[in-house]
Structure formats: C-alpha cells, structure tokens
N, C-alpha and C positions, 0 to 999 in steps of 0.2 A: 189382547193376544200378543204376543212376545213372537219375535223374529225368528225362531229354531221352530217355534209350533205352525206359524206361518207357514213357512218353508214347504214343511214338512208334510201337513196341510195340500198345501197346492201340489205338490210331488206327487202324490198319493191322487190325486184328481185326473193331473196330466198321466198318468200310468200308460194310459191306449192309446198316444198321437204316438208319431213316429220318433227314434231317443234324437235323432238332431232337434229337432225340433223341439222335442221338449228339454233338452240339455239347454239352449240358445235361451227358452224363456225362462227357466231358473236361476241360468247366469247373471240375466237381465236383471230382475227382480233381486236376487240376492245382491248385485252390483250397489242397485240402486239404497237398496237396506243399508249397505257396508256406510257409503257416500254419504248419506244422514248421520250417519254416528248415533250412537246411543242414546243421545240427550233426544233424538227427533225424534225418533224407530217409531215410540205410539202416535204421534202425528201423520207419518207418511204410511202405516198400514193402514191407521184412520181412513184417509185419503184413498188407499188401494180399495177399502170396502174388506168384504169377506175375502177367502181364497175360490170359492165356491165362483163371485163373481168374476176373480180375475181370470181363470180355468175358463168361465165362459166365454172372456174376452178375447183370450186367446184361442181357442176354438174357432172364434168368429173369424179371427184377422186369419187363421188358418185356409178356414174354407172361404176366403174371399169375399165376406158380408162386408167387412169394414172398409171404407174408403179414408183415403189417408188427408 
C-alpha cells in the first residue's frame, strides 16, 4: 500500500472521533510518512500494520485503554 492510499484509508476510518483529534493523528502519521522518505514508506507502513489497526489504536489511546 502506497502512502496517499494509506492516508486516505485511515481518514476515512478516523471520520467520527472529534476533527482535533483526528487532525493531530493524521499529522502524526503523515509526519512520520514524510520523515522516512520514499525509499522507506513500504517499510514503515509494513511496520504501521493496516490503517484499520492504526484507527484502532488510536481509538484505544483516545478512550484511555492504552498506558503510555
């Protein structure tokens, strides 16, 4: 999966959390995309998993399941 379908992907998942919130974890994520550069991108999504999983992660860290 390529870095725009990613995105774009998880956007569409994040739709019904609050827009800070979900503006903050797109930033994140697309930050981290940019910061790899090109040569990495299929590495570090590898690593991200699906968008499906990171949506749930952030979910989790939302509603305070996740311990830091």
């Amino acid at each position: 999966m390529k870095k725009d379908a990613f995105m774009k992907e998880l956007e569409y998942l994040l739709q019904d959390i609050p827009d800070e919130e979900k503006a903050d974890a797109i930033a994140y994520y697309r930050d981290y995309l940019e910061d790899a550069g090109d040569e990495h991108e299929a590495e570090v999504i590898s690593e991200f998993g699906s968008p499906e999983r990171v949506a749930a992660i952030i979910r989790a860290d939302l509603g305070g399941e996740l311990e830091n």
